[in-house]
Residue frames as a rotation matrix with the C-alpha (Angstrom) as fourth column:
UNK 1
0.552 0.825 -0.121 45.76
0.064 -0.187 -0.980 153.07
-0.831 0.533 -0.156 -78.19
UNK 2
-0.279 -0.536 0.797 46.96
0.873 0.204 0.442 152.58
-0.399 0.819 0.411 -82.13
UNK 3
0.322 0.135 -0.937 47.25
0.253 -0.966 -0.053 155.52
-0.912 -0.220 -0.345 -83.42
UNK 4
0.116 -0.402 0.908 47.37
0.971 0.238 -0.018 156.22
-0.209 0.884 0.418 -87.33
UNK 5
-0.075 -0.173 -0.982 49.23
-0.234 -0.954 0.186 159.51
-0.969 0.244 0.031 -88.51
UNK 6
-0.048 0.040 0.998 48.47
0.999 -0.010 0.049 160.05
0.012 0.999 -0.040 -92.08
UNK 7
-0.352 0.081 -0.933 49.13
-0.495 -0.861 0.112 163.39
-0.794 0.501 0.343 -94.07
UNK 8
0.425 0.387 0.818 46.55
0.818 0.224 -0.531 164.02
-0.388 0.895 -0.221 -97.29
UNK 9
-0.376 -0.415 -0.829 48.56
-0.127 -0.863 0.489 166.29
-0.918 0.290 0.272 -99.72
UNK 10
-0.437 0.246 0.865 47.20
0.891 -0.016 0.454 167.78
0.126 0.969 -0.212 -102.87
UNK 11
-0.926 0.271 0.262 45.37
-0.198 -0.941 0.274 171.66
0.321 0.202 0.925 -103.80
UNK 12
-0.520 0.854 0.003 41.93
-0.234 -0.146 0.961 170.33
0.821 0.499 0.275 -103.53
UNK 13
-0.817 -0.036 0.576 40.99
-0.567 0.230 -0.791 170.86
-0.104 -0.973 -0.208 -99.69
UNK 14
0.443 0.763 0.470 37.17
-0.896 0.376 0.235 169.02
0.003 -0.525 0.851 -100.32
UNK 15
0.320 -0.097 -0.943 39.09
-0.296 0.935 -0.197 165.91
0.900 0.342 0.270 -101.41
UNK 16
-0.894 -0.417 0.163 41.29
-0.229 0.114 -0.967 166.01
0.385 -0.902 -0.197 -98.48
UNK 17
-0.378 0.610 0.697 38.63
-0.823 0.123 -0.554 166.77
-0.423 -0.783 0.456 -95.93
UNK 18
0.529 0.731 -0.430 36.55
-0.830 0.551 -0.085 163.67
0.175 0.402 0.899 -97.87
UNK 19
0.183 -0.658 -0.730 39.59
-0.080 0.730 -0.678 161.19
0.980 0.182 0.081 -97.85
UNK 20
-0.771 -0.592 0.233 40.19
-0.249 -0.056 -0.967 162.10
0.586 -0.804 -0.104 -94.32
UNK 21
-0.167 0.566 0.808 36.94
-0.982 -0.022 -0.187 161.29
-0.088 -0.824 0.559 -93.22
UNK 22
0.817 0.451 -0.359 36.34
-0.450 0.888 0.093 158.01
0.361 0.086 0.929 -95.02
UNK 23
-0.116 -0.827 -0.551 40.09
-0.011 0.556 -0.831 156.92
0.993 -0.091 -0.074 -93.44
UNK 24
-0.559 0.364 0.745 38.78
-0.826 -0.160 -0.541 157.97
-0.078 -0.917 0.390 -90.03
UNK 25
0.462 0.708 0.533 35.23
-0.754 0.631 -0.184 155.95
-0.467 -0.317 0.826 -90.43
UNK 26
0.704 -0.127 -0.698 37.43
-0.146 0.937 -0.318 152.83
0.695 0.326 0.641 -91.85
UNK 27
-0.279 -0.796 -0.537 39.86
-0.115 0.583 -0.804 152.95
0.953 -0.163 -0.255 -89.25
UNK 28
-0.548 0.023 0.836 38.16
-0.751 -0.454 -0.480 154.32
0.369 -0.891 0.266 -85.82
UNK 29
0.168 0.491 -0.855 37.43
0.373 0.771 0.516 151.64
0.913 -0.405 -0.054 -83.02
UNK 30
0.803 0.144 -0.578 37.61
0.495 0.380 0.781 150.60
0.332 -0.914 0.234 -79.63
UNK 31
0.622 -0.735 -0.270 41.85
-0.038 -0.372 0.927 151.50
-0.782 -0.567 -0.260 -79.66
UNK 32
-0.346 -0.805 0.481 42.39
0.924 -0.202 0.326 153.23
-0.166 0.558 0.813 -82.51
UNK 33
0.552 0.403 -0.730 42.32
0.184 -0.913 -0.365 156.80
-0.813 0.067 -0.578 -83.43
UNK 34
0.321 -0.234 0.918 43.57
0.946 0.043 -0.320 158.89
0.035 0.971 0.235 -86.60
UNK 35
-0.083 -0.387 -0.918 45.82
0.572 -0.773 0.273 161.23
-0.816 -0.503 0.286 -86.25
UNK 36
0.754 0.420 0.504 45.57
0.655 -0.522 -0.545 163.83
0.034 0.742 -0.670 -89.62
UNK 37
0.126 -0.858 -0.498 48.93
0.512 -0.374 0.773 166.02
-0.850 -0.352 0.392 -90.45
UNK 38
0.859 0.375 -0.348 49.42
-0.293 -0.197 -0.936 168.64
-0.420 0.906 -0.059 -92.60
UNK 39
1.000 -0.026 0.013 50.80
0.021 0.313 -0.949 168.71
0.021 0.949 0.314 -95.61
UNK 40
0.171 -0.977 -0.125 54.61
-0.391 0.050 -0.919 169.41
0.904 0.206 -0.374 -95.02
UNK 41
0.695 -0.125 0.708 54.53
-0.666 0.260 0.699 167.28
-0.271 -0.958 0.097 -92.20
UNK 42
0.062 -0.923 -0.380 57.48
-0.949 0.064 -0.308 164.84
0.309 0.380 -0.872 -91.65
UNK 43
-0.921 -0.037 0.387 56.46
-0.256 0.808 -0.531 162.00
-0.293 -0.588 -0.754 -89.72
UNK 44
0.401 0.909 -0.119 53.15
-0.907 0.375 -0.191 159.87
-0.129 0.184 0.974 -91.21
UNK 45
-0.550 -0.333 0.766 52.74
-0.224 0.942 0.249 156.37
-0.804 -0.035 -0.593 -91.64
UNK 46
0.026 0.400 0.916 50.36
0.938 0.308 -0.161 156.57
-0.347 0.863 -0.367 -94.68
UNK 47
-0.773 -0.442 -0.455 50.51
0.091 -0.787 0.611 159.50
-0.628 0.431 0.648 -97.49
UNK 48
0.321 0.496 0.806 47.53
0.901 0.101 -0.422 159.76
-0.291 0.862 -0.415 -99.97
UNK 49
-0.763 -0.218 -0.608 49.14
-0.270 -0.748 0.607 162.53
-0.587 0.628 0.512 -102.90
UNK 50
0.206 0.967 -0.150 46.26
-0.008 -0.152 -0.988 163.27
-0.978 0.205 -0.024 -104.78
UNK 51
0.687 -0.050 -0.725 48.04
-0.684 -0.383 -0.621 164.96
-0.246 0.922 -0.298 -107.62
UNK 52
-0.467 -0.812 -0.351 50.22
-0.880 0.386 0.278 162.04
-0.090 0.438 -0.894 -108.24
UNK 53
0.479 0.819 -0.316 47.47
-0.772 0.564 0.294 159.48
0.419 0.103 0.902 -107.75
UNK 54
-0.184 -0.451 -0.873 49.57
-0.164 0.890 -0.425 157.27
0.969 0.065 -0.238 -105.17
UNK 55
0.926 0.123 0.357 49.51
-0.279 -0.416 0.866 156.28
0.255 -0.901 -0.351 -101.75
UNK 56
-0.212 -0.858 -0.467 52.78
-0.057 0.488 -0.871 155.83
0.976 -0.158 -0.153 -100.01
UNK 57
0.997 0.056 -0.054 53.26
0.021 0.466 0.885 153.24
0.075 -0.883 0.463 -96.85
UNK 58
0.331 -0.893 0.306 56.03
-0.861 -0.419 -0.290 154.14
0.387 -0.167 -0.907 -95.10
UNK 59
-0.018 -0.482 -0.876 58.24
0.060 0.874 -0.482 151.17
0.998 -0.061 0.013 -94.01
UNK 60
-0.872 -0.106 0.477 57.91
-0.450 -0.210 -0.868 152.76
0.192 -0.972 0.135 -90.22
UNK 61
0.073 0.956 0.285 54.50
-0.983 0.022 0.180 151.18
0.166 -0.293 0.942 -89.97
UNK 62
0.945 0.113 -0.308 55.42
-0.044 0.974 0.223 147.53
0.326 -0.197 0.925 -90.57
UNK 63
-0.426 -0.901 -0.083 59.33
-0.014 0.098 -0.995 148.08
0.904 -0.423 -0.054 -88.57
UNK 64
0.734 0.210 -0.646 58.02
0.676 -0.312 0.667 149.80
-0.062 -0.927 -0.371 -85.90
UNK 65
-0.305 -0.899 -0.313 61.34
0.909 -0.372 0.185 152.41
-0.283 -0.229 0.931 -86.75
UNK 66
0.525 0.455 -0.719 60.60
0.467 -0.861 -0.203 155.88
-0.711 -0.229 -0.664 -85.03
UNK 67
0.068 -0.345 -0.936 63.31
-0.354 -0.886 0.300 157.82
-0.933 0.311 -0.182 -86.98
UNK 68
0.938 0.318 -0.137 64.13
-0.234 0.289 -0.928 158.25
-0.256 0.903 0.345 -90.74
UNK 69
-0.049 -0.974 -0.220 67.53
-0.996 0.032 0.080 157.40
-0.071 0.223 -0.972 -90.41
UNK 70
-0.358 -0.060 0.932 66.60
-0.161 0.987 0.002 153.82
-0.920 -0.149 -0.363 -89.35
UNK 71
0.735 0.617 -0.281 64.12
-0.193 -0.206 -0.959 154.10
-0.649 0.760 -0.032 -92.84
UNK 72
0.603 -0.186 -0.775 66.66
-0.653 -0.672 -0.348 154.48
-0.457 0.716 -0.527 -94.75
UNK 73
-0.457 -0.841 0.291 68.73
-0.801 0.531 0.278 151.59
-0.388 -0.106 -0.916 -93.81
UNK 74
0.207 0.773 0.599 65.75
-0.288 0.633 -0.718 149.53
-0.935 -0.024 0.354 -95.17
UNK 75
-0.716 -0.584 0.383 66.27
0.202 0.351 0.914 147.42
-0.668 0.732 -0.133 -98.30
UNK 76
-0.260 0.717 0.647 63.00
0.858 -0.135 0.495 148.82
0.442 0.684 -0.580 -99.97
UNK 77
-0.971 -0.029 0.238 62.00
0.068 -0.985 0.156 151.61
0.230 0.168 0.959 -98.50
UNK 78
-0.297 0.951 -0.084 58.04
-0.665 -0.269 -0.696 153.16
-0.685 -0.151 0.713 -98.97
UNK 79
-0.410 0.628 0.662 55.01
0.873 0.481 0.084 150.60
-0.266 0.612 -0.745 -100.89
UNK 80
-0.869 0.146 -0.473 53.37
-0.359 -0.842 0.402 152.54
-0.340 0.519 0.784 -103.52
UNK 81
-0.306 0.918 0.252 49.48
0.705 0.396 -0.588 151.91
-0.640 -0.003 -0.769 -103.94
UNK 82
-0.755 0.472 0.455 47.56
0.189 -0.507 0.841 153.26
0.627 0.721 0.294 -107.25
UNK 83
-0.362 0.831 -0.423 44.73
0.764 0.003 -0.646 155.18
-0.535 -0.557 -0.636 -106.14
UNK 84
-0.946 0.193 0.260 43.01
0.089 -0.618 0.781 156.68
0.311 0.762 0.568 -108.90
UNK 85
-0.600 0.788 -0.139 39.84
0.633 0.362 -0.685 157.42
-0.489 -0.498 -0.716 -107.57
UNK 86
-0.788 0.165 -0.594 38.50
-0.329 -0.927 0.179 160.51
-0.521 0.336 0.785 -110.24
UNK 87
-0.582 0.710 -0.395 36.44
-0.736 -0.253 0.628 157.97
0.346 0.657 0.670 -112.05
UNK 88
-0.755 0.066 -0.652 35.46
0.187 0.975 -0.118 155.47
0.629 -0.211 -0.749 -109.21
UNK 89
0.209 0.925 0.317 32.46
0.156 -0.352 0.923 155.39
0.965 -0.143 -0.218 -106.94
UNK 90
0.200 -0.113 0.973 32.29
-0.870 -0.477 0.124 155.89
0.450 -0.872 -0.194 -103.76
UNK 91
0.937 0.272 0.221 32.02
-0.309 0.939 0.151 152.33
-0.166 -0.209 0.964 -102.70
UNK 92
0.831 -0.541 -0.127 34.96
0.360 0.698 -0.619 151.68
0.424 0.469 0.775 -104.62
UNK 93
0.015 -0.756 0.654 36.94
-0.138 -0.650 -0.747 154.09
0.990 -0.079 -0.115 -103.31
UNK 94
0.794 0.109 0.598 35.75
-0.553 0.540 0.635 152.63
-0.254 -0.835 0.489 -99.34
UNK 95
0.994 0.041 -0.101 36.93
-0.067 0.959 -0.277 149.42
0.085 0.282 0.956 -100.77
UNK 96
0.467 -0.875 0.125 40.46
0.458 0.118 -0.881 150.42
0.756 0.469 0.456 -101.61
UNK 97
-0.101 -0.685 0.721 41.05
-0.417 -0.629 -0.656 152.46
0.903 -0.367 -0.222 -98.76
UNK 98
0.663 0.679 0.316 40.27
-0.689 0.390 0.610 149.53
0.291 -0.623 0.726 -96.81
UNK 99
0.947 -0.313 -0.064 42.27
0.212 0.766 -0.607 147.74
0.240 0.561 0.792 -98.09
UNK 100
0.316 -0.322 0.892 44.89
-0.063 -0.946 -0.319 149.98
0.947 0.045 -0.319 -98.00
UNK 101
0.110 -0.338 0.935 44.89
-0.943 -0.334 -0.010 150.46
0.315 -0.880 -0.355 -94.40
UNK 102
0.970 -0.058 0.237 44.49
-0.037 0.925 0.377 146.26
-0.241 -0.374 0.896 -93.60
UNK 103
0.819 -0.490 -0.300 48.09
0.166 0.702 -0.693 146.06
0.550 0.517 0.656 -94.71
UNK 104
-0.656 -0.654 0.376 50.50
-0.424 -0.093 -0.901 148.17
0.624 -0.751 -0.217 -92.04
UNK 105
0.674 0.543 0.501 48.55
-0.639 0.088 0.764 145.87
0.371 -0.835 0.407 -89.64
UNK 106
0.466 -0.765 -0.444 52.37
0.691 0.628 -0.357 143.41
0.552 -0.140 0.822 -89.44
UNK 107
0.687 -0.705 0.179 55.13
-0.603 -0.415 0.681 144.30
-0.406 -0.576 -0.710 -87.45
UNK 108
1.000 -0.026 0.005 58.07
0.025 0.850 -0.526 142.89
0.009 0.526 0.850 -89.17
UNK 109
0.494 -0.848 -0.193 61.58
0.585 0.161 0.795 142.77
-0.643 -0.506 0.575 -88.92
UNK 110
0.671 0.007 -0.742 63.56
-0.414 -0.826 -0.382 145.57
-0.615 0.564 -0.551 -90.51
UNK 111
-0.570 -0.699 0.432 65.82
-0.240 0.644 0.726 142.55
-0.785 0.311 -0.535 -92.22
UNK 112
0.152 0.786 0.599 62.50
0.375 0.515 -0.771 141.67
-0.915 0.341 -0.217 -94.10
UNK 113
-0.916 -0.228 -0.329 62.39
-0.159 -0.547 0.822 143.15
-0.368 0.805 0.465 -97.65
UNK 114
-0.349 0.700 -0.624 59.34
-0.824 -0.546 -0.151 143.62
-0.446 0.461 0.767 -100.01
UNK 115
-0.342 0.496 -0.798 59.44
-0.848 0.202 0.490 140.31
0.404 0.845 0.352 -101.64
UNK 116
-0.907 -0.148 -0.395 59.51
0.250 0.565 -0.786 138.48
0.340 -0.811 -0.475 -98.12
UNK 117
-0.768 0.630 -0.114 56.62
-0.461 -0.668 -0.584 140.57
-0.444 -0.396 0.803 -97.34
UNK 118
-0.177 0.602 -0.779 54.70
-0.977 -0.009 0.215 139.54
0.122 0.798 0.590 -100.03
UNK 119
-0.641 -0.430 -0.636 55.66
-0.270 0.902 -0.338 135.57
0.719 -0.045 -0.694 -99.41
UNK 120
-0.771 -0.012 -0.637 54.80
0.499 0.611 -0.615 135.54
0.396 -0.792 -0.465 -96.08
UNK 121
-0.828 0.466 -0.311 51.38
0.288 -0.121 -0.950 137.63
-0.480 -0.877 -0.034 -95.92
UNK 122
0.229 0.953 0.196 48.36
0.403 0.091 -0.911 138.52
-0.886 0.288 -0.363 -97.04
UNK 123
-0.174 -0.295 -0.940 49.96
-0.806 -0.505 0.308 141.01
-0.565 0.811 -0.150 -100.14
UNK 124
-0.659 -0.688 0.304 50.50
-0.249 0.581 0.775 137.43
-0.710 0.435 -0.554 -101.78
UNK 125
-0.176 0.964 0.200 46.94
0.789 0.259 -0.558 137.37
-0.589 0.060 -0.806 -102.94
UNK 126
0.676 0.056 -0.735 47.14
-0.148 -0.966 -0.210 140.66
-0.722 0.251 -0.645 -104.58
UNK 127
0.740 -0.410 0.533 48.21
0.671 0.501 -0.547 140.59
-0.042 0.762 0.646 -108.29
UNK 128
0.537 -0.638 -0.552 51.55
0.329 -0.444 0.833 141.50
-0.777 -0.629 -0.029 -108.36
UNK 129
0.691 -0.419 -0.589 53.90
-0.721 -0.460 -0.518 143.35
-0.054 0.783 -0.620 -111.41
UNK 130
0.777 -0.617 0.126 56.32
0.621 0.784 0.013 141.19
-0.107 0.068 0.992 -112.79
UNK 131
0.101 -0.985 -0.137 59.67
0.688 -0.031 0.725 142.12
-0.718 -0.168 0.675 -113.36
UNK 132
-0.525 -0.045 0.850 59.11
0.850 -0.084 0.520 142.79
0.048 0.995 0.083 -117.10
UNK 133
0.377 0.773 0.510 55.87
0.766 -0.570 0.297 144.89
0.520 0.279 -0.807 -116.28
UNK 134
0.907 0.231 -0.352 57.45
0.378 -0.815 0.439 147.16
-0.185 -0.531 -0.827 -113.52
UNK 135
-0.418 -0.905 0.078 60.79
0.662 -0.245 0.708 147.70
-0.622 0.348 0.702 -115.79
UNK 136
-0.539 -0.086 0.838 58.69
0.626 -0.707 0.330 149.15
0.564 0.702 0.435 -118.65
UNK 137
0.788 0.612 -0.070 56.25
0.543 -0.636 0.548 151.08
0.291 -0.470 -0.833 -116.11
UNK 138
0.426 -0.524 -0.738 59.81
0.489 -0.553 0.674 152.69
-0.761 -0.648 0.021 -115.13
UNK 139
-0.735 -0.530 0.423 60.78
0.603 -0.225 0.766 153.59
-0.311 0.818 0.485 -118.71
UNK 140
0.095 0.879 0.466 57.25
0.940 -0.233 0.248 154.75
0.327 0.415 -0.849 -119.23
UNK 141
0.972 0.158 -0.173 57.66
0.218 -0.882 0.418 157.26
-0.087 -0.444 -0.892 -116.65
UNK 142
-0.221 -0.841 -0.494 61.17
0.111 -0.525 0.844 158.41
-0.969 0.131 0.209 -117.71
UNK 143
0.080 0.028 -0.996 59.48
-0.463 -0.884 -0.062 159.20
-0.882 0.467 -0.058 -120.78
UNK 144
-0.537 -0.743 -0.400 60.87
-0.648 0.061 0.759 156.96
-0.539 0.667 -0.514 -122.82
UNK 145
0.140 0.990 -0.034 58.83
-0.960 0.127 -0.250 155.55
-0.244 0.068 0.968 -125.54
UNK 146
0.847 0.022 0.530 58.00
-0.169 0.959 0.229 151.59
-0.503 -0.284 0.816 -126.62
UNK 147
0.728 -0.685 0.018 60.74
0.266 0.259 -0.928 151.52
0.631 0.681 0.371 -129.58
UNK 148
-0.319 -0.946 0.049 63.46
-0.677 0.192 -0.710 152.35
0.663 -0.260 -0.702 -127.36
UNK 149
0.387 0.230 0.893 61.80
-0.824 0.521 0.223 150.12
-0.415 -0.822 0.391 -124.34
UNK 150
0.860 0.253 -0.443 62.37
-0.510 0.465 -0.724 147.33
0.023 0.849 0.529 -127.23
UNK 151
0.360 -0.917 -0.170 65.77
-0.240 0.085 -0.967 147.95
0.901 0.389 -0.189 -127.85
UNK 152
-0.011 -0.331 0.944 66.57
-0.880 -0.445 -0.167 148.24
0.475 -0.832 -0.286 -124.23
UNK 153
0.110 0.364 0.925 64.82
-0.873 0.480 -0.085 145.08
-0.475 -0.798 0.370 -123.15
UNK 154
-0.811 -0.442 -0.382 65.62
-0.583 0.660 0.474 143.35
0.043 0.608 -0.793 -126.14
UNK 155
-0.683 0.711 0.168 62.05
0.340 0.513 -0.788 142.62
-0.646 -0.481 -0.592 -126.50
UNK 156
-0.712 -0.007 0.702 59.82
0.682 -0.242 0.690 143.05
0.165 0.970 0.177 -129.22
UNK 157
-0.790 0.500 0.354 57.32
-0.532 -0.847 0.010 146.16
0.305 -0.180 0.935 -129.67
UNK 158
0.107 0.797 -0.595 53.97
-0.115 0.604 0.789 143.48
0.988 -0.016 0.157 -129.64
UNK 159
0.185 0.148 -0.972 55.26
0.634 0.737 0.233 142.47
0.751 -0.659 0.043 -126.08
UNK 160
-0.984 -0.117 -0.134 56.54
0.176 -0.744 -0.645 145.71
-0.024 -0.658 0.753 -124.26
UNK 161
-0.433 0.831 0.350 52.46
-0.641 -0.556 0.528 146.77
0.634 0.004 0.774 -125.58
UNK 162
0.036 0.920 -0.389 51.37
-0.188 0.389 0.902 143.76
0.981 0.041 0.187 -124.13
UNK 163
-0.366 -0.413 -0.834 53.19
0.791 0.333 -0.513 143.83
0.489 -0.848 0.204 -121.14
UNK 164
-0.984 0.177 -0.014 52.16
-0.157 -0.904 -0.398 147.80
-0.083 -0.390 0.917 -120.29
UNK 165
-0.467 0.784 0.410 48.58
-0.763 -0.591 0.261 146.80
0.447 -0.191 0.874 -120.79
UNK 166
0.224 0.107 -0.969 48.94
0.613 0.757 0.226 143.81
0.758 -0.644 0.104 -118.12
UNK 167
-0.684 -0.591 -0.427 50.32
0.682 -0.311 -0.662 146.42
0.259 -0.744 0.616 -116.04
UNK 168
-0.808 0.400 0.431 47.41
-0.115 -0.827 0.551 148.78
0.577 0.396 0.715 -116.63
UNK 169
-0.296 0.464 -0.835 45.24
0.041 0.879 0.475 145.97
0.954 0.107 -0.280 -115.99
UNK 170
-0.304 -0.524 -0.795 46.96
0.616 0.529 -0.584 145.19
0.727 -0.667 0.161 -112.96
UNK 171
-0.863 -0.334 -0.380 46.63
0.481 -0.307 -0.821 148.76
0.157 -0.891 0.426 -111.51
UNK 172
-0.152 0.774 -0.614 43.43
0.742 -0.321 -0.589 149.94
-0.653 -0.546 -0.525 -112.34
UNK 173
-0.093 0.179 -0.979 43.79
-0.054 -0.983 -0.175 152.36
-0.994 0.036 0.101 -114.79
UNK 174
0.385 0.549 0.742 41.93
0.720 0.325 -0.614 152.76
-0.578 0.770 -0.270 -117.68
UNK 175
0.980 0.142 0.142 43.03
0.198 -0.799 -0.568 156.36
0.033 0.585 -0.811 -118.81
UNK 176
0.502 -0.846 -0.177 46.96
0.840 0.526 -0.134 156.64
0.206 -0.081 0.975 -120.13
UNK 177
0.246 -0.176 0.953 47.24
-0.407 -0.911 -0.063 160.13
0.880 -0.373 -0.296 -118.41
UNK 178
0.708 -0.012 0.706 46.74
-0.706 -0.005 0.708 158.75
-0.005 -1.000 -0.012 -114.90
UNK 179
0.814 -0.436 0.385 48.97
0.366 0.898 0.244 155.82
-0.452 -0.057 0.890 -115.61
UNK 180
0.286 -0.950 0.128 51.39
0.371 -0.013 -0.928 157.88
0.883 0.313 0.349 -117.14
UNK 181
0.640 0.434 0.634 51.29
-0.434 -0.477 0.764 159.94
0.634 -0.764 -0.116 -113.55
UNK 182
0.804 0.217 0.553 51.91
-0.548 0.630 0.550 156.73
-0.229 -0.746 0.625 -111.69
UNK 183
0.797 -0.595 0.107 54.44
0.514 0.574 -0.638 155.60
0.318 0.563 0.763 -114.17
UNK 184
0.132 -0.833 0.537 56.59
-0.297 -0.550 -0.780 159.06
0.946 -0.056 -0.320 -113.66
UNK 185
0.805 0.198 0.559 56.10
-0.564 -0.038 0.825 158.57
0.184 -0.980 0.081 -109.62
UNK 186
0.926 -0.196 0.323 57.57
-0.009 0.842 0.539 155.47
-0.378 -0.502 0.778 -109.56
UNK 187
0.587 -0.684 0.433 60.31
0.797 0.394 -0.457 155.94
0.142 0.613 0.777 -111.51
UNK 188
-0.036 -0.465 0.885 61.20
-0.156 -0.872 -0.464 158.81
0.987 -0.155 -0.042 -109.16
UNK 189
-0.314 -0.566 0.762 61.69
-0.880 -0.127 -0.457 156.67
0.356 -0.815 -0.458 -106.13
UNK 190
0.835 0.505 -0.220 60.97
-0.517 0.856 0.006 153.50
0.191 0.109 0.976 -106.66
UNK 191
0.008 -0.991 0.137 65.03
-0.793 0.077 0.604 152.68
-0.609 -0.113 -0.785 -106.80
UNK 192
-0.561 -0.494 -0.664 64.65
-0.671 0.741 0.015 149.64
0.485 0.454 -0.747 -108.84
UNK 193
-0.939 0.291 0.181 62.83
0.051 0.641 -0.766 147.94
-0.339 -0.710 -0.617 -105.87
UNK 194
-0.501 0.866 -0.006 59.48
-0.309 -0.172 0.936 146.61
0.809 0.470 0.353 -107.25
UNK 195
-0.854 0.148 -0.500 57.56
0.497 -0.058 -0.866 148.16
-0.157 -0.987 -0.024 -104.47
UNK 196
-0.559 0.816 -0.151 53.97
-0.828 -0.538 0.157 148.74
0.046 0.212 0.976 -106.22
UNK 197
-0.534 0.725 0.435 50.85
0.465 0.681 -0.565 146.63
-0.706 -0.099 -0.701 -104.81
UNK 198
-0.498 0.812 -0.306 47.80
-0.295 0.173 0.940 146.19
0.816 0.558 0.153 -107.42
UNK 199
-0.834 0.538 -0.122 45.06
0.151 0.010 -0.988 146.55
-0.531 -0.843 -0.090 -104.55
């Protein structure tokens, strides 16, 4: 039997209990079940953080690698999914966490990386960040504003704006609170590796 472990972490227990049920009724068949962990658990294969508005997919789901040492040895690491869901419907919020879960359905070598991933499976369909957009989404979240992005990227102000609202675009988010949120995340453990799906 497949067996998803997922931990929902955030203050607000109805969300939890609400997220956990619609990941149950999207994932529960024949031979699968849903395991639920709490919050300072250590072992999950999916993460929804509320108060950061991301999910994180752990790279154990598409290795198959039980411990986090093996994790670590990975050339990317965790996939980071916007999931702003404060001003979506219900429906929409199905939708994405459908999604969502269709994607640790690979098993893949632990040689693979993120942009191999993407190449060689369904993800490729899914609009992806360029380079450009998920550099200034890391400057965003370190704070830093477009005039130094500019200087930095050696790129004028007209195009860092127009790049950050392709990236906006990209993830869904309409309001530049949650997207600053999503900006700081990533740029606290992203490494450089542009490991954010637009789902």
């Amino acid at each position: 039997m497949e067996v998803l472990i997922v931990r929902v972490a955030g203050g607000d227990a109805y969300y939890k209990l609400g997220i956990s049920s619609l990941i149950i009724n999207q994932w529960k068949g024949k031979n699968k079940k849903v395991r639920i962990v709490p919050d300072d658990a250590k072992t999950y294969h999916l993460s929804f953080d509320f108060d950061e508005e991301v999910v994180v997919i752990h790279a154990t789901y598409f290795t198959g690698a039980s411990h986090a040492s093996q994790l670590t040895k990975l050339p990317w690491g965790n996939i980071y999914v916007p999931f702003n869901c404060r001003r979506s419907t219900l429906a929409q919020i199905e939708g994405k966490i459908s999604r969502i879960l269709a994607i640790p359905d690979w098993k893949i070598p632990n040689d693979f990386d993120l942009i191999n991933i993407i190449a060689h499976n369904d993800l490729k369909r899914y609009q992806q960040l360029s380079p450009s957009e998920f550099m200034i989404i890391t400057f965003i979240g370190q704070g830093i504003d477009c005039n130094l992005i500019s200087k930095k990227m050696d790129r004028s102000i007209k195009t860092v704006r127009t790049h950050y609202r392709s990236a906006c675009r990209k993830l869904g988010f309409d309001n530049q609170a949650d997207f600053f949120r999503f900006a700081k995340y990533i740029s606290k453990n992203s490494q450089g590796v542009i490991n954010a799906l637009c789902l």
